[in-house]
C-alpha positions as CSV (number, residue, x, y, z in Angstrom):
1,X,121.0,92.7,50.8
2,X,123.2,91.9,47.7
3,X,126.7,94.0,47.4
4,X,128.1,93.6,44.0
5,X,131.5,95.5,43.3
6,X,132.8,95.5,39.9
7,X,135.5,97.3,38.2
8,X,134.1,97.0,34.8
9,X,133.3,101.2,34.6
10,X,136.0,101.7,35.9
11,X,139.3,103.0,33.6
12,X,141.8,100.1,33.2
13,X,144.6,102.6,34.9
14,X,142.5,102.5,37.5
15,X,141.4,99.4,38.4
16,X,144.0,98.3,40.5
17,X,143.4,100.6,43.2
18,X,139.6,100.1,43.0
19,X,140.0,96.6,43.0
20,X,142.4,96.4,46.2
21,X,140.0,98.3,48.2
22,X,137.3,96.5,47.1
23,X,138.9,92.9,48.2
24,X,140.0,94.8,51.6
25,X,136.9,95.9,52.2
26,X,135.0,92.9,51.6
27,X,137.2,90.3,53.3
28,X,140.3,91.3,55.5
29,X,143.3,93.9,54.8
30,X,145.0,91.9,51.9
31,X,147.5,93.8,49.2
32,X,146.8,92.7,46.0
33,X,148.6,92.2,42.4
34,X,147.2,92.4,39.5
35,X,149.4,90.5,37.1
36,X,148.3,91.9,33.7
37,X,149.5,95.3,31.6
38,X,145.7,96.3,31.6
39,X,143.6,94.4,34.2
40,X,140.7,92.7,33.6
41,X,136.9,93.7,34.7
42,X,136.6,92.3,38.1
43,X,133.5,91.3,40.2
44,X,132.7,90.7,44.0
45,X,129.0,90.2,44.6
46,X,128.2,89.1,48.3
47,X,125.3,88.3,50.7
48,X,125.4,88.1,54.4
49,X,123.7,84.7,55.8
50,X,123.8,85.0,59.6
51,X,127.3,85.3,60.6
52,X,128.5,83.6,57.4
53,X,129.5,86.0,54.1
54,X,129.1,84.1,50.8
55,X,130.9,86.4,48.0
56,X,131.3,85.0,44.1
57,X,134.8,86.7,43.1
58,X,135.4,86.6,39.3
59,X,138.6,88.5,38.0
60,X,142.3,87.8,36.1
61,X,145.1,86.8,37.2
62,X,146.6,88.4,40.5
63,X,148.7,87.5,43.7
64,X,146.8,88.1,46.9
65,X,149.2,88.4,50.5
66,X,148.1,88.3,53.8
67,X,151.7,89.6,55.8
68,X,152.1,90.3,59.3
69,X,151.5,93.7,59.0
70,X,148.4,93.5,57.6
71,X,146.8,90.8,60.4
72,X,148.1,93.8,62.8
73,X,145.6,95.5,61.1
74,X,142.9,93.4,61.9
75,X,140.4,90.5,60.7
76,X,143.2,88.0,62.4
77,X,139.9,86.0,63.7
78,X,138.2,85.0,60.6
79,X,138.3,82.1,58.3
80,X,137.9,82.0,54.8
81,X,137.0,78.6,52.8
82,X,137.1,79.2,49.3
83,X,135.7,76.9,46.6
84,X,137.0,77.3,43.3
85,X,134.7,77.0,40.1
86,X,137.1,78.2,37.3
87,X,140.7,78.6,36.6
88,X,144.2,76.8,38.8
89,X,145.2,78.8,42.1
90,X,147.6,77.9,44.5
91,X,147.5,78.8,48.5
92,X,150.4,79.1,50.6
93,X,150.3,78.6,54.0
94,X,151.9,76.9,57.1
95,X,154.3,76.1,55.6
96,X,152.0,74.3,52.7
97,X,151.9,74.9,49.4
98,X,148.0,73.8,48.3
99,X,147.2,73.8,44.8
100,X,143.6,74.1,43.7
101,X,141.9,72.9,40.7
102,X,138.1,73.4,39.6
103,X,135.8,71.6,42.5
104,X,138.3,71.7,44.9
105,X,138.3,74.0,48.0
106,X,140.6,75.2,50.4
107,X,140.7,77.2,54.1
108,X,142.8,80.2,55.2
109,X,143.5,81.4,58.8
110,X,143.4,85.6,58.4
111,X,145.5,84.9,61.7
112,X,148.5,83.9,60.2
113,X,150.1,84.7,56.8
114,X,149.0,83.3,53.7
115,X,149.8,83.6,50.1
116,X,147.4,83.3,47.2
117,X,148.5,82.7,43.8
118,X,145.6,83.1,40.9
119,X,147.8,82.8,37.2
120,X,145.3,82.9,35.4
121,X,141.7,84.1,35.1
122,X,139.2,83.0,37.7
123,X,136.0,82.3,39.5
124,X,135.7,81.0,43.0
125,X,133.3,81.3,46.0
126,X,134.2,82.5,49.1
127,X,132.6,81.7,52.3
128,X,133.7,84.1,55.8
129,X,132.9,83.9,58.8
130,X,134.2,84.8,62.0
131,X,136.3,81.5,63.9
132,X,133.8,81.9,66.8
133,X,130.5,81.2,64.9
134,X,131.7,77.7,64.4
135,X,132.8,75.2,67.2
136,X,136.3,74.1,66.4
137,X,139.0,74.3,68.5
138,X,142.6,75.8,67.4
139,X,143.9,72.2,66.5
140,X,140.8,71.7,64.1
141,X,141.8,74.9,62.4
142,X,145.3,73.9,61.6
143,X,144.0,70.5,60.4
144,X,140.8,72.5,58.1
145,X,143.4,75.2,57.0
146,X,146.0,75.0,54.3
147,X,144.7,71.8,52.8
148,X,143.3,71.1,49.3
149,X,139.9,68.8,49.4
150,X,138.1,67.0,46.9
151,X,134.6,68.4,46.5
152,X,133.2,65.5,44.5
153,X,133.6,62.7,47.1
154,X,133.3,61.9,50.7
155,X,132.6,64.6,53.7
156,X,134.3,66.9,52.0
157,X,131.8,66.6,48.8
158,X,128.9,66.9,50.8
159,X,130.7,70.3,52.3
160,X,131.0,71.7,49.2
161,X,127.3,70.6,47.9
162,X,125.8,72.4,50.8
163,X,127.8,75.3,50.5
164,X,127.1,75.6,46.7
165,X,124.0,75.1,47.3
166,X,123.4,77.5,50.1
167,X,125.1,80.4,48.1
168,X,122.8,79.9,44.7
169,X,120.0,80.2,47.1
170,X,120.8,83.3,48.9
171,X,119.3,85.9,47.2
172,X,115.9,83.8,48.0
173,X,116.1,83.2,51.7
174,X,114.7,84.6,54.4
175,X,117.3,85.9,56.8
176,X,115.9,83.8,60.0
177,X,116.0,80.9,57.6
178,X,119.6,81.7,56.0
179,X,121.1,82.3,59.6
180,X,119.9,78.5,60.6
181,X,121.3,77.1,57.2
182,X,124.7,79.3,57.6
183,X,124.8,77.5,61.0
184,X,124.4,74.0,59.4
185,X,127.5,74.9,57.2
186,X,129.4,75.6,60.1
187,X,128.4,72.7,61.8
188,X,129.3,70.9,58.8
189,X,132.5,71.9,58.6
190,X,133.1,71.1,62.3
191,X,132.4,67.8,61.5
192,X,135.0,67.2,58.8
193,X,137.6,68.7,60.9
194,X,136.9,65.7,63.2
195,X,136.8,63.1,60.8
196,X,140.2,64.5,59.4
197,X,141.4,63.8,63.0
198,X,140.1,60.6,63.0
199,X,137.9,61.3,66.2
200,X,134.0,62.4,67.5
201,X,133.9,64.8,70.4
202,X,131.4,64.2,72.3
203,X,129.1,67.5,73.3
204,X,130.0,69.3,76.9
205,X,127.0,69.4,79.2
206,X,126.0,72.4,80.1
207,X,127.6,72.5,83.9
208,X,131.1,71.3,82.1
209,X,131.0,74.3,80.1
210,X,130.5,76.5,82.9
211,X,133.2,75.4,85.0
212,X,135.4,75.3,81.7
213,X,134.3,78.9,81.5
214,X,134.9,80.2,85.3
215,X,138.4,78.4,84.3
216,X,139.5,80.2,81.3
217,X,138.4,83.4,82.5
218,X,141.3,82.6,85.5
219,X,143.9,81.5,83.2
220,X,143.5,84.8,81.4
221,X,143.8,86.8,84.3
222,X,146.7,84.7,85.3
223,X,148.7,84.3,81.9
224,X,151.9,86.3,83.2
225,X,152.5,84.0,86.0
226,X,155.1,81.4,84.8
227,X,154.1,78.9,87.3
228,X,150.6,79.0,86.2
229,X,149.9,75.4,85.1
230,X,147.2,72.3,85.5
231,X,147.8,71.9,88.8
232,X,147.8,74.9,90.0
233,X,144.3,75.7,88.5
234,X,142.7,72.9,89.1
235,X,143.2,73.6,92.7
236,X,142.3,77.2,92.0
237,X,138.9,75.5,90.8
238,X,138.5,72.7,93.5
239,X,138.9,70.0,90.8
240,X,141.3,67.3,90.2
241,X,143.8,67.4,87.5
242,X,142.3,64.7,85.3
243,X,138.8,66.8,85.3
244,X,140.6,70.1,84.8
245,X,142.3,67.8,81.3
246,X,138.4,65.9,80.4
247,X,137.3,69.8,80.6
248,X,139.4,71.2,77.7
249,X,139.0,67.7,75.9
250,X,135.5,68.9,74.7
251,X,137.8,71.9,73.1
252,X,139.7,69.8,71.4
253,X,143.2,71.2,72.9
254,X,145.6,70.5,76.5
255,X,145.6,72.9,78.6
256,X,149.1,73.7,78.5
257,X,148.4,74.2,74.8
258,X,145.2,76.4,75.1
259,X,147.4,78.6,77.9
260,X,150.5,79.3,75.4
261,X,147.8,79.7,72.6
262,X,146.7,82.9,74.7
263,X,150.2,83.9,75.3
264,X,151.0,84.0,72.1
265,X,147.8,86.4,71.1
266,X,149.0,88.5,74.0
267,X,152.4,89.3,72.5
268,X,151.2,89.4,69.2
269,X,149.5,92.4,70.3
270,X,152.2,93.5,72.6
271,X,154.9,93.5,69.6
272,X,152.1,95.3,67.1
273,X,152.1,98.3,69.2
274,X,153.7,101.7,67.2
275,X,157.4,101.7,67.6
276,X,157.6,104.4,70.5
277,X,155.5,102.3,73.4
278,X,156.9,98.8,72.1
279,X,158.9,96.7,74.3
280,X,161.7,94.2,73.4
281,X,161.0,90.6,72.1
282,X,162.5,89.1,75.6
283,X,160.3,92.1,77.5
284,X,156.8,91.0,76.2
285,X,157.9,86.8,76.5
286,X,158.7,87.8,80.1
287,X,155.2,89.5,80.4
288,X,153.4,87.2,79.2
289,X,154.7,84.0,81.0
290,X,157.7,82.4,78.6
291,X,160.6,80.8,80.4
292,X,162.8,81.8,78.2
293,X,162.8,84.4,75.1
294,X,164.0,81.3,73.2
295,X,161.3,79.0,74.2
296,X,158.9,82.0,73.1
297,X,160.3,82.5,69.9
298,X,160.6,79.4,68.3
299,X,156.6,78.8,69.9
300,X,155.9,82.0,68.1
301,X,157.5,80.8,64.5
302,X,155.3,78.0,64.9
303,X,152.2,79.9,65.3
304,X,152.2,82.5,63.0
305,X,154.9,81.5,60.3
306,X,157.4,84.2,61.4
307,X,159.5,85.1,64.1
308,X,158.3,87.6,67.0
309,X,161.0,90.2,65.5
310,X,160.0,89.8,61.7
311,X,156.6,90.1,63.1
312,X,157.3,93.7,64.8
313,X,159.4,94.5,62.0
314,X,157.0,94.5,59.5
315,X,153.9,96.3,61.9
316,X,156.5,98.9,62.3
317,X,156.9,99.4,58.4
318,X,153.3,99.8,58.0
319,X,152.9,103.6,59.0
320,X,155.4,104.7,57.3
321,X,154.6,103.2,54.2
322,X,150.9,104.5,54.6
323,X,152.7,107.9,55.3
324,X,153.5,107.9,51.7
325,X,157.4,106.7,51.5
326,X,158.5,105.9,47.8
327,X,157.6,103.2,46.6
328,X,158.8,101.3,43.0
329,X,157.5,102.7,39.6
330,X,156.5,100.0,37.6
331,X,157.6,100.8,34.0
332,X,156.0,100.6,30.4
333,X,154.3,97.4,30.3
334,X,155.2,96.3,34.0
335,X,152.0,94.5,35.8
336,X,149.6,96.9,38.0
337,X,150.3,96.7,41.5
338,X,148.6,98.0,44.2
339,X,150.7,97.3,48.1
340,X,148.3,97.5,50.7
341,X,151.2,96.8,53.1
C-alpha cells in the first residue's frame, strides 16, 4: 500500500509541526527545521518492498538532526541511503562533511548522529531498511556511511540504477516479487561496500555459521568479564585461535572488535536509562568489561561521535523538554522550527 503525507492542506502556521511528525513517523525520531518564514507544501509518499521502505521526499529548504537523544529513542538499527534528484544537500556525519549534488547518493547510520543540511528546495529518494536485512558487517557500514557516490559511473551507478528503478516500479509489483528485488538491492549494496574495501568475502558454510553463532551467543553472555578474549573462547568452543579469527572473517570484523562493538551497545543503553536508575560513566564501563573508564570513553567518542557523558546528558534533557520546559519564541519573520529533541 502507498502512504503519501503532504502538507499542502494544511495552514502554513502549521506545517511545521505536521511536517516533523510526518518525517518521524516515516523514518526515525529526527527534529526538523524548516528554514523559511512560511514553509513550503511538503510531500512523503512511501511503499514498503519486503523489508526495504522506498519514500520520494519533496519539500523546501530545512535542517534535519539526528542527536543522541533522539537514537535513545529508538530506530538506532536502521540505515538510510538517500539518492538525491533535485536541489544541493549536505550530510554530516563521522566526522564527514558529504555534500550532495543531483545523482549522487549518500548513507546514514540512525545509530549515531548525523546532520542534514537541505538549503534550498528539494527532491530525493529515500531507501530504509533495517541493518539486519542486509549482510554487512559494522566495518562495511562505516565505509557505506557518510560518503558521497557518483550515481552515473561504476558500482555505485549500477546501485543507483537499480534502486531508481526498483522505486518507479513499486506501485506495480507484486509483494513476493518486490521482497526478492528489495533483497537484490541489498545484496547490491553489500557488494559495493566490499569493493570500497578493496576485498570479496567469501560466503560462510553453513556449519561455520553455526559455530560462529553458538560463539557469539557466549560472548554475549560473557561481555562483563574483562578477561574475556580470543583465547579464552576459543577454548570455551573447542577451537583453535586462528579458526575462532577465520570465523568472524566471514563478518568482516576481529573479534576483539566485534566484542567492544557489543560493549559499547550495552552502555549505550546503560547510560540512556531515566536519570534516577542511571549509574556513573566509570560504573557502566566497569559493567560492561572496559579496563579503564578512559579506555571506554575515548572507544565510545569513536563510535557514536560523542562522549559517554554528552551522550547521558542529552537522554536526560529529553523528558524534560517533552514535559513542556520553555523553549525560544521565534519572532516576526524568524524561520519555523519544530525541536523534536
Amino acid at each position: 500500500m502507498t502512504v503519501v503525507l503532504d502538507t499542502a492542506p494544511i495552514p502554513p502556521a502549521e506545517r511545521a509541526e505536521y511536517w516533523h511528525e510526518a518525517v518521524s513517523r516515516t523514518f526515525i525520531p529526527l527534529d526538523v527545521s524548516l528554514l523559511e518564514a512560511e514553509p513550503a507544501a511538503a510531500t512523503i509518499t512511501s511503499r514498503r518492498l519486503g523489508a526495504l521502505q522506498v519514500s520520494r521526499v519533496r519539500g523546501g529548504p530545512q535542517r534535519v538532526v539526528r542527536s543522541a537523544g533522539l537514537i535513545a529513542r529508538g530506530g538506532e538499527d536502521h540505515i538510510t541511503l538517500a539518492l538525491q534528484r533535485r536541489g544541493r544537500a549536505r550530510l554530516l556525519q563521522n566526522d564527514r562533511q558529504v555534500p550532495l549534488d543531483p545523482g549522487t547518493f549518500a548513507i546514514s547510520d540512525a545509530g549515531r548522529p548525523f546532520v542534514k543540511e537541505l538549503p534550498e528546495h528539494f527532491e530525493f529518494t529515500a531507501f530504509h531498511w533495517p541493518r539486519t536485512a542486509v549482510g554487512v558487517s559494522d566495518e562495511d557500514l562505516r565505509v557505506l556511511t557518510a560518503t558521497a557516490f557518483d550515481g552515473s559511473a561504476g558500482t555505485a551507478g549500477l546501485v543507483a540504477a537499480y534502486l531508481e528503478r526498483l522505486a518507479r516500479s513499486a506501485g506495480e509489483l507484486e509483494p513476493a516479487v518486490a521482497g526478492r528485488l528489495a533483497t537484490t538491492a541489498l545484496d547490491l549494496l553489500a557488494v559495493l561496500a566490499q569493493e570500497r574495501r578493496g576485498r570479496s568475502a567469501p560466503p560462510a558454510p553453513e556449519a561455520a555459521l553455526a559455530t560462529l553463532a553458538r560463539i557469539k551467543d557466549h560472548i554475549l553472555r560473557h561481555l562483563g568479564d574483562r578477561d574475556l578474549g580470543p583465547e579464552r573462547i576459543a577454548a570455551a568452543h573447542h577451537v583453535s585461535v586462528r579458526y575462532l579469527h577465520k570465523l568472524f572473517r566471514f563478518e568482516g570484523v576481529t573479534v576483539v572488535r566485534w566484542i567492544q562493538r557489543q560493549r559499547l551497545d550495552m552502555c549505550r543503553r546503560d547510560l540512556a536509562r531515566p536519570a534516577a536508575g542511571r549509574p556513573t560513566v566509570a560504573a557502566v564501563a566497569g559493567r560492561w568489561g572496559f579496563v579503564s573508564a578512559s579506555h571506554f570513553s575515548r572507544a565510545f567518542r569513536a563510535a557514536y561521535g560523542v562522549s559517554p557523558s554528552e551522550w547521558s546528558a542529552s537522554t536526560a534533557a529529553e523528558p524534560a523538554l517533552r514535559a513542556g520546559l520553555p523553549r525560544p519564541v521565534a519572532g516576526p519573520g524568524a524561520p519555523t522550527r519544530r525541536d523534536g529533541a
